[in-house]
N, C-alpha and C positions, 0 to 999 in steps of 0.2 A: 592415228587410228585409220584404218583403210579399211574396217567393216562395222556396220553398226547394225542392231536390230532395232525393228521402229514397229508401231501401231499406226493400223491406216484404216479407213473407213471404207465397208465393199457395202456398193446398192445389191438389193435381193430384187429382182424383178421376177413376179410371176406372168408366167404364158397363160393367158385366158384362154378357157376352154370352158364346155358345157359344165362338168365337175364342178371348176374352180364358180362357174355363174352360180351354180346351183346353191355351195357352199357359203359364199358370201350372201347371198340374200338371204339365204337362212338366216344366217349369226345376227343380218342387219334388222330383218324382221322382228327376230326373240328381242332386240336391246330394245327395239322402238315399242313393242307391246310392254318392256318391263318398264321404259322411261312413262308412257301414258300410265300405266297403276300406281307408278309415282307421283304424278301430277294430280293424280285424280286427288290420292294421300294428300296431299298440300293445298292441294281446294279446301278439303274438309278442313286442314288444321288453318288455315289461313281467317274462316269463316267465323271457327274457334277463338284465335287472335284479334278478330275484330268486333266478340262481343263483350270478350274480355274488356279491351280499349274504353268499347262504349259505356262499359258500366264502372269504370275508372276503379277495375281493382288490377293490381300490377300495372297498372296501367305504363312504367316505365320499360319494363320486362317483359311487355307485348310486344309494344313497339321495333323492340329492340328483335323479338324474333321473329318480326311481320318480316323487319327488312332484310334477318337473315334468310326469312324463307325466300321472299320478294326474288333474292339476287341466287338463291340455289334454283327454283321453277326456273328463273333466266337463263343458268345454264344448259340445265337439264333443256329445256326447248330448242337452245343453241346445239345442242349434239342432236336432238330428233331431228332438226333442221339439216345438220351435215349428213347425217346417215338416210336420210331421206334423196338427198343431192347426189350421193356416194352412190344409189340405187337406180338414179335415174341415168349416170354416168355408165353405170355397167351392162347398161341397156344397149347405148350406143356403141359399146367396144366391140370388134369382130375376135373370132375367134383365131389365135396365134399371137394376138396385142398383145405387147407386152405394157406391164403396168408398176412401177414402185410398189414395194410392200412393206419395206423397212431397210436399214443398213445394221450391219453386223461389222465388227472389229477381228481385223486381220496381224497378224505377222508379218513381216519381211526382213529381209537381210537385203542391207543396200553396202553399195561401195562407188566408189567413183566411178560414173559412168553410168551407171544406172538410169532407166529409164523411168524420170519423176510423172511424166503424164500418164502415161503406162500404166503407173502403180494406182494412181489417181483416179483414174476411169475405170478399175476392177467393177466386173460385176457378175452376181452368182443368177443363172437362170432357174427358177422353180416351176416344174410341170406338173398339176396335179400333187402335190406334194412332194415330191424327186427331185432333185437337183440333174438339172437333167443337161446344163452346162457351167464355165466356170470361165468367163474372160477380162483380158485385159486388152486395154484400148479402145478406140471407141467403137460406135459400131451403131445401125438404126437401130430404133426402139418399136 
């Protein structure tokens, strides 16, 4: 066999620019106002749960969904917490930074000889939503 096709993993790096600030703090903003409406929600049901508890009716099937609520409010805070971090990072970035956005699944045709770091270091640049480059090898970030 002297050719094969293969799947490889490309970083999507977006170039920060005023747009892209603008945009992510939006999106970060709306999750963290919907995650607080939810919490609020879980206050109330939680308050619900523990009068139930107290007057020992269901009292087994309270419990049971005290601590499911318990460990969903934990997460749910766990992401206000990253997206809060995620906001204060984007403060500090200059504009042209480049930053990880995600990885996407590529194509290739290899054969002997091929260049395996090469393929390895792909990375697609996004400006404003445009792919605005396309490299391999490495290169600063």
């Amino acid at each position: 066999m002297d050719r094969m096709t293969i799947k490889y993993p490309v970083r999507v790096l977006a170039r920060v620019t005023d747009s892209f600030r603008k945009q992510i703090r939006s999106s970060s903003e709306r999750e963290i106002e919907h995650i607080e409406t939810e919490l609020e929600r879980m206050n109330f049901r939680e308050k619900q749960l523990e009068t139930e508890l107290s007057s020992k009716r269901n009292a087994s099937e309270s419990k049971q969904a005290r601590e499911a609520l318990r460990e969903q409010k934990q997460q749910m805070q766990n992401r206000r917490s990253e997206l809060r971090a995620q906001l204060a990072q984007l403060e500090q970035l200059e504009n042209g930074d480049l930053i990880h956005q995600g990885t996407v699944e590529a194509e290739a045709e290899i054969s002997p000889g091929s260049c395996w770091d090469e393929l390895m270091s792909a990375s697609i640049i996004v400006e404003d939503g445009e792919v605005v480059d396309i490299r391999r090898g490495g290169f600063e970030e």
